[in-house]
Z-matrix of the N, CA and C atoms (Angstrom, degrees):
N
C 1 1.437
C 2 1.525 1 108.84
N 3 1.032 2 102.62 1 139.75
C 4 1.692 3 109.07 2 174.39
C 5 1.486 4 108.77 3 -103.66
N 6 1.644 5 104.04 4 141.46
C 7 1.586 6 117.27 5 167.70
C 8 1.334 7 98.72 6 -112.01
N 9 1.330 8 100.02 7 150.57
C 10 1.763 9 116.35 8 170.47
C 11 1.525 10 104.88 9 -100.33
N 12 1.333 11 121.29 10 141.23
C 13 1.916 12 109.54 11 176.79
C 14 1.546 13 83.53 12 -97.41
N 15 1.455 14 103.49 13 163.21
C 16 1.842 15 114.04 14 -169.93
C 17 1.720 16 85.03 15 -122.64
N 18 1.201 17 125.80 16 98.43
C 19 1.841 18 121.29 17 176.33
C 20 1.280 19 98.48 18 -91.35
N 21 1.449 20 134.96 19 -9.31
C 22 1.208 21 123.94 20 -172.08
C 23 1.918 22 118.09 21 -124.09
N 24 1.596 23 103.82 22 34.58
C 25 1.165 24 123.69 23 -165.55
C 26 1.546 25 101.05 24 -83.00
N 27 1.408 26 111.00 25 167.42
C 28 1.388 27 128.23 26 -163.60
C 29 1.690 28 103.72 27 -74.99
N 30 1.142 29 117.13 28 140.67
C 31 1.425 30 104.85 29 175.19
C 32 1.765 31 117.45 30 -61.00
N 33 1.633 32 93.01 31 -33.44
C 34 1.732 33 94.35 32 159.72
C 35 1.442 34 146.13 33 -32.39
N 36 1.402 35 97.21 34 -51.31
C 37 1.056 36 129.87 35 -142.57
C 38 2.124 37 95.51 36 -118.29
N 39 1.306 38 113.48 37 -23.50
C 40 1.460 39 101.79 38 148.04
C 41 1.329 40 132.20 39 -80.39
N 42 1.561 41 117.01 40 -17.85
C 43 1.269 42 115.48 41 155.26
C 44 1.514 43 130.35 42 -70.75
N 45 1.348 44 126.17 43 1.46
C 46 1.238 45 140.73 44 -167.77
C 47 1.489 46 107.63 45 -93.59
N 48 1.280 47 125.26 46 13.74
C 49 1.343 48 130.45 47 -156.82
C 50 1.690 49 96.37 48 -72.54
N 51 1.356 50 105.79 49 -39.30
C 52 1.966 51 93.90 50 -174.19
C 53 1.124 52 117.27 51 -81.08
N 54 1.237 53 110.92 52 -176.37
C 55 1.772 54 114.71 53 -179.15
C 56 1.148 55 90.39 54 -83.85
N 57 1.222 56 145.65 55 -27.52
C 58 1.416 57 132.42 56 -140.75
C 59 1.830 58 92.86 57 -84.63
N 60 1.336 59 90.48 58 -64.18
C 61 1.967 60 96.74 59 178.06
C 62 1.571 61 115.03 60 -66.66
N 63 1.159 62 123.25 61 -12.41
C 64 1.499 63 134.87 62 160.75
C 65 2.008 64 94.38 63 -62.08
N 66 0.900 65 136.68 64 -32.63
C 67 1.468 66 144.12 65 -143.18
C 68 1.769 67 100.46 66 -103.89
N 69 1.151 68 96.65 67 -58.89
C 70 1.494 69 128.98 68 158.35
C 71 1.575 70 124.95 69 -17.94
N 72 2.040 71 89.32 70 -75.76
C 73 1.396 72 79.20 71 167.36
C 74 1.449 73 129.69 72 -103.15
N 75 1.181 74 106.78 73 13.63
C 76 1.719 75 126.09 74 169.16
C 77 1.852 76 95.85 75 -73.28
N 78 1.213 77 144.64 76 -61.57
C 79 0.968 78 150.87 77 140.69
C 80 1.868 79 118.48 78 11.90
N 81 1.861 80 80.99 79 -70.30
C 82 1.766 81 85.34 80 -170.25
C 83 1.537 82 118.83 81 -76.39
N 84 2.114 83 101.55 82 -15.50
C 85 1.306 84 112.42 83 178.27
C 86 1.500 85 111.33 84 -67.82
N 87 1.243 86 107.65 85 -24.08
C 88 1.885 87 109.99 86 -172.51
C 89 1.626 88 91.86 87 -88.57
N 90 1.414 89 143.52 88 -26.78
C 91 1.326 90 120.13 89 -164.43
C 92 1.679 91 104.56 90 -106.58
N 93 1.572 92 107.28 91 0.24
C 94 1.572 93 103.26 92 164.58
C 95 1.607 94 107.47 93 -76.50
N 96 1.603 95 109.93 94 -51.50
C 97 1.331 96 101.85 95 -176.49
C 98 1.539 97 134.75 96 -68.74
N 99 1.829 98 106.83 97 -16.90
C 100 1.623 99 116.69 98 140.12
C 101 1.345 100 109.21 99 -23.65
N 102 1.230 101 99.12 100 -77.62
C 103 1.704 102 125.96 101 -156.70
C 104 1.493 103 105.82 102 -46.38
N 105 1.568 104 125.57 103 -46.61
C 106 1.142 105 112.69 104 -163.11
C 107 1.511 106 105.47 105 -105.90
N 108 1.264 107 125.82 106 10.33
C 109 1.575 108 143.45 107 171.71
C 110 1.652 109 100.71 108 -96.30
N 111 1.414 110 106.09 109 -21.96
C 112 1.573 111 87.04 110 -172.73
C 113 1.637 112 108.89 111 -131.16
N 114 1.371 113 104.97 112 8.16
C 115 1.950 114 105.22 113 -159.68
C 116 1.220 115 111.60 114 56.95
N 117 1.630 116 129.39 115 -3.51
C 118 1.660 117 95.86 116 -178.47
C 119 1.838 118 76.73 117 -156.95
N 120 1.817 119 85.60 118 -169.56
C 121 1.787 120 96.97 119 -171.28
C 122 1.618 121 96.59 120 -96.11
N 123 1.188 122 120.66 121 -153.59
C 124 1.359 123 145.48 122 -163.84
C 125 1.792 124 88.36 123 -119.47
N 126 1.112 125 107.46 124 -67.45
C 127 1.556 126 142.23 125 -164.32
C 128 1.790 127 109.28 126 -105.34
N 129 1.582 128 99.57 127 71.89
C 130 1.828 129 107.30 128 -177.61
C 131 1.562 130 109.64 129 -14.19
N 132 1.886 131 96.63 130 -70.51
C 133 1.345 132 104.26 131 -170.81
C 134 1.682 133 131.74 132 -36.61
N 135 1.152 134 118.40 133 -21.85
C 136 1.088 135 145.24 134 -178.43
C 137 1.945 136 112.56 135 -78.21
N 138 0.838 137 110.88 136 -2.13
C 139 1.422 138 135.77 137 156.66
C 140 1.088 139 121.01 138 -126.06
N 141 1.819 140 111.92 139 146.77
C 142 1.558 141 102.24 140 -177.65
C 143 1.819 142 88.21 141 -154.30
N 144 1.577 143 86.26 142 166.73
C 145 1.848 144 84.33 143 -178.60
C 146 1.820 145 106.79 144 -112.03
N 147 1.683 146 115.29 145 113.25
C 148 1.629 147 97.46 146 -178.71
C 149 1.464 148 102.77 147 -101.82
N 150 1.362 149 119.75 148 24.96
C 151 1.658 150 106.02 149 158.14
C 152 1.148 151 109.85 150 -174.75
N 153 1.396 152 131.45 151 69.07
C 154 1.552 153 160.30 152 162.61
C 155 1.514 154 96.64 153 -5.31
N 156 1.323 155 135.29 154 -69.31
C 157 1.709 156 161.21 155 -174.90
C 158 1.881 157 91.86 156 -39.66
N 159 1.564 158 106.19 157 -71.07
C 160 1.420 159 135.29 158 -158.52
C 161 1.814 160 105.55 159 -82.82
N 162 1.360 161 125.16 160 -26.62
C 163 1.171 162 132.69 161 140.80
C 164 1.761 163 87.86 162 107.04
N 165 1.555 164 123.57 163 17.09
C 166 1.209 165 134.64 164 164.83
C 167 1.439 166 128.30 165 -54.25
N 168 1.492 167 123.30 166 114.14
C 169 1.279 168 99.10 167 -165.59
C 170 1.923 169 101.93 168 -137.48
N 171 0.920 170 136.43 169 163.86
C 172 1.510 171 118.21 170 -175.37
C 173 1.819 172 112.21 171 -139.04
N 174 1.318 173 103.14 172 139.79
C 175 1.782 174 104.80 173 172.33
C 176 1.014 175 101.41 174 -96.86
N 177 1.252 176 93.83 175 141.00
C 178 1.949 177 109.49 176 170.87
C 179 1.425 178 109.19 177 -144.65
N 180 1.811 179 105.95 178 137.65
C 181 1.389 180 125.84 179 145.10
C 182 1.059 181 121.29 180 -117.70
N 183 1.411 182 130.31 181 147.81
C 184 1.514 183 136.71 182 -160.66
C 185 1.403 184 118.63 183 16.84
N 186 1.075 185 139.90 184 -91.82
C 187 1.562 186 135.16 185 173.67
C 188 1.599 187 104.51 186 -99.57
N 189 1.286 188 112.01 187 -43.83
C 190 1.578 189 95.90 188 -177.14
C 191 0.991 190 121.44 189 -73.10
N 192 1.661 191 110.46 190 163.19
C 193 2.070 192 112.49 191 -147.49
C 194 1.899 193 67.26 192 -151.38
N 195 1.510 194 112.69 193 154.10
C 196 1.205 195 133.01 194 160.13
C 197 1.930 196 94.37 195 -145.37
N 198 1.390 197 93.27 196 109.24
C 199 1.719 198 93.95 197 168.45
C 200 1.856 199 103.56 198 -83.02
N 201 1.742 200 105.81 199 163.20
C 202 1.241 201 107.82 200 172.27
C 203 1.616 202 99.61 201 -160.12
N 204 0.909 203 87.04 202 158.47
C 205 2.115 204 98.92 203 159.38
C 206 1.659 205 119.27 204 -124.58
N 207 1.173 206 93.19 205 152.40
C 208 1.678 207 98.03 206 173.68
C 209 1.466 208 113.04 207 -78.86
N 210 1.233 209 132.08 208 172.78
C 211 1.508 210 138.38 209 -174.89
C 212 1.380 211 120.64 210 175.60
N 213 1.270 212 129.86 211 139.82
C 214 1.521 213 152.84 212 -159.70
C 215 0.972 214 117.12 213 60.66
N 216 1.183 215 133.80 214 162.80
C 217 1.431 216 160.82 215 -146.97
C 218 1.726 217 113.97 216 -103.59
N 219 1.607 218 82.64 217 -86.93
C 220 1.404 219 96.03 218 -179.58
C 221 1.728 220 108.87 219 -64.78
N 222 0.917 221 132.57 220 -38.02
C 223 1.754 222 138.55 221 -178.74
C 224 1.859 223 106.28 222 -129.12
N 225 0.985 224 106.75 223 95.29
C 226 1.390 225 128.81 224 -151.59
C 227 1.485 226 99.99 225 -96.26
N 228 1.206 227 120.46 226 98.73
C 229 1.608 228 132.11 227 -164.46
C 230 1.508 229 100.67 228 -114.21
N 231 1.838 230 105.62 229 162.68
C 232 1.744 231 105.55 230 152.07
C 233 0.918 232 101.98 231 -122.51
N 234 1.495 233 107.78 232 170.37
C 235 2.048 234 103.73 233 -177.91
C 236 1.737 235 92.28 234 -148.67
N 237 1.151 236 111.85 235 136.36
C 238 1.165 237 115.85 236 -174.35
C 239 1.750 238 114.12 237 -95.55
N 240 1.004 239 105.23 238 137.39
C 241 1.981 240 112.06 239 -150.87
C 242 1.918 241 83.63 240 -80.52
N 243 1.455 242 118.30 241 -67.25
C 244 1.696 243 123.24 242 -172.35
C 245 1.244 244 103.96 243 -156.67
N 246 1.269 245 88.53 244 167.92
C 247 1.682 246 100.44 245 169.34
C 248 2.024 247 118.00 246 -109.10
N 249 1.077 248 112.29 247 159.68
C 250 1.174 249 131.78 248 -162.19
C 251 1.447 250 131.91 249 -142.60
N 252 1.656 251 133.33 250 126.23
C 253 1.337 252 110.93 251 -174.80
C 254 1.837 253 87.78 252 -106.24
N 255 0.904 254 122.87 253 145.74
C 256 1.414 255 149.65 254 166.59
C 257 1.462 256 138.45 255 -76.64
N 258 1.547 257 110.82 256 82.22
C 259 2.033 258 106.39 257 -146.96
C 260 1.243 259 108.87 258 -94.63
N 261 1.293 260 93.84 259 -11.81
C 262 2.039 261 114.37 260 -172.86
C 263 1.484 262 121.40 261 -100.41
N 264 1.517 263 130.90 262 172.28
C 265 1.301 264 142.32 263 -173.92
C 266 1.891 265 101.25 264 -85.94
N 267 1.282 266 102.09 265 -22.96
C 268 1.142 267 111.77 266 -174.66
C 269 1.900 268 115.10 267 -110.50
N 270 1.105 269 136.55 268 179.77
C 271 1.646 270 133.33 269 168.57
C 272 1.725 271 83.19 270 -114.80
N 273 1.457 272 88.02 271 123.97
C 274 1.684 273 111.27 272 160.20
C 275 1.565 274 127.07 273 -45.37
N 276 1.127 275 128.06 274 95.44
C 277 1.595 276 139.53 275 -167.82
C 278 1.770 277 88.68 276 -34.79
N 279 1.335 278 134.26 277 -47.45
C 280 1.102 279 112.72 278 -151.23
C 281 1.929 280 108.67 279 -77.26
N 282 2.096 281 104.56 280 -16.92
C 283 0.782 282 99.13 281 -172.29
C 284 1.680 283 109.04 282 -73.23
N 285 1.088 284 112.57 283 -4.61
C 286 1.299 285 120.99 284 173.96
C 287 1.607 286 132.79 285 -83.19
N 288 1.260 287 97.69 286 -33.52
C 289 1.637 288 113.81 287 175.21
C 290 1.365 289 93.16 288 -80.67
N 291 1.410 290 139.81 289 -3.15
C 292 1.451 291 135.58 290 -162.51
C 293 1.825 292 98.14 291 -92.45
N 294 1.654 293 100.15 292 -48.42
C 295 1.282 294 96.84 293 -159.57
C 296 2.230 295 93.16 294 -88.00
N 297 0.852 296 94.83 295 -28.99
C 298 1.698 297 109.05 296 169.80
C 299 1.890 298 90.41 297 -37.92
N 300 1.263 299 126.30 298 -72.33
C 301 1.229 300 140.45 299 -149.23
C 302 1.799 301 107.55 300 -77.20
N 303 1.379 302 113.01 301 -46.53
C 304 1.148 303 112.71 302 149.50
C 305 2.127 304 135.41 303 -59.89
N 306 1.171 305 97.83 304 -7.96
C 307 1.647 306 107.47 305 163.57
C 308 1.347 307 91.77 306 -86.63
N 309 0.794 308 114.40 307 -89.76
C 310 1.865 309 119.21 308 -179.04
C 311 1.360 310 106.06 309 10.34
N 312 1.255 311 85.62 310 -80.69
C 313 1.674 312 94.02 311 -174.41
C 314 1.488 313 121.34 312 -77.61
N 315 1.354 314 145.35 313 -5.94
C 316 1.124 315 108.53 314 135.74
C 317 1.488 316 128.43 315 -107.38
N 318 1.162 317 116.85 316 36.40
C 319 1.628 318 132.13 317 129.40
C 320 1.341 319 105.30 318 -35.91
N 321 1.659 320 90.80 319 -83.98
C 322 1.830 321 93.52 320 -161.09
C 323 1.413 322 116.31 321 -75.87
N 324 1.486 323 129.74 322 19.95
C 325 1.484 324 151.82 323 173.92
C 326 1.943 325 101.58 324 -83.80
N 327 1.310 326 94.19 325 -54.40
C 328 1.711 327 116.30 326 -167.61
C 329 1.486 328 94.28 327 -79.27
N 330 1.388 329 128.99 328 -19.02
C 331 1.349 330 114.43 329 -176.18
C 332 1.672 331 101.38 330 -90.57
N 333 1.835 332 113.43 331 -37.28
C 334 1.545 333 99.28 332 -179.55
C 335 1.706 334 108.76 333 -82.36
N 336 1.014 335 108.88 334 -0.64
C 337 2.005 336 101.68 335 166.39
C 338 1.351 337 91.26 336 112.11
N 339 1.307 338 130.91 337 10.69
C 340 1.410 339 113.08 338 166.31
C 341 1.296 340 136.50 339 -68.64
N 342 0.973 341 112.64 340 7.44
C 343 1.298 342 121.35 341 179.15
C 344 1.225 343 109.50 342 -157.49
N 345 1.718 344 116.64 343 134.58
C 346 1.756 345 129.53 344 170.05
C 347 1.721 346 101.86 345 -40.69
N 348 1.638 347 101.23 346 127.56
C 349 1.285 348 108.12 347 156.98
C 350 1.559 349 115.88 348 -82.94
């Protein structure tokens, strides 16, 4: 059998080596697509809001966090800014100014036509 080595793999996605975080983010993939089939969770807690003002809001299972925002009007989508493992009692301000900074910009992407409305 042949293996391929991946040297140019996601930093994500080299931490994903166990089953456990393999589980993880299989996990957060089933409670995003909840989320946007239903507007909300099953399990509140499992949503949280990190910037009420900025309309930032994040899913989490066990340590991993994927923040996202909602967007458009007429076809009313979420898009998830990154993913994140979570070591603290708190979410890291920067992980927040991260996904804050990624709305930004494709805000002002969707405003010059870069992207299908």
């Amino acid at each position: 059998m042949v293996t391929r080595e991946w040297t140019d793999e996601p930093v994500f996605v080299q931490k994903m080596k166990s089953a456990a975080l393999m589980e993880t983010l299989l996990d957060l993939l089933v409670r995003i697509e909840e989320y946007c089939h239903k507007g909300t969770l099953r399990i509140p807690e499992q949503l949280n809001t990190l910037d009420e003002s900025q309309g930032l809001l994040e899913i989490k299972c066990s340590r991993g966090r994927i923040p996202f925002y909602e967007h458009g009007e007429l076809f009313p989508s979420s898009r998830g800014t990154h993913g994140f493992y979570k070591n603290s009692a708190r979410t890291p301000q920067g992980e927040i100014d991260r996904g804050l900074a990624i709305k930004r910009v494709d805000q002002e992407r969707s405003t010059d036509g870069c992207h299908r409305k």
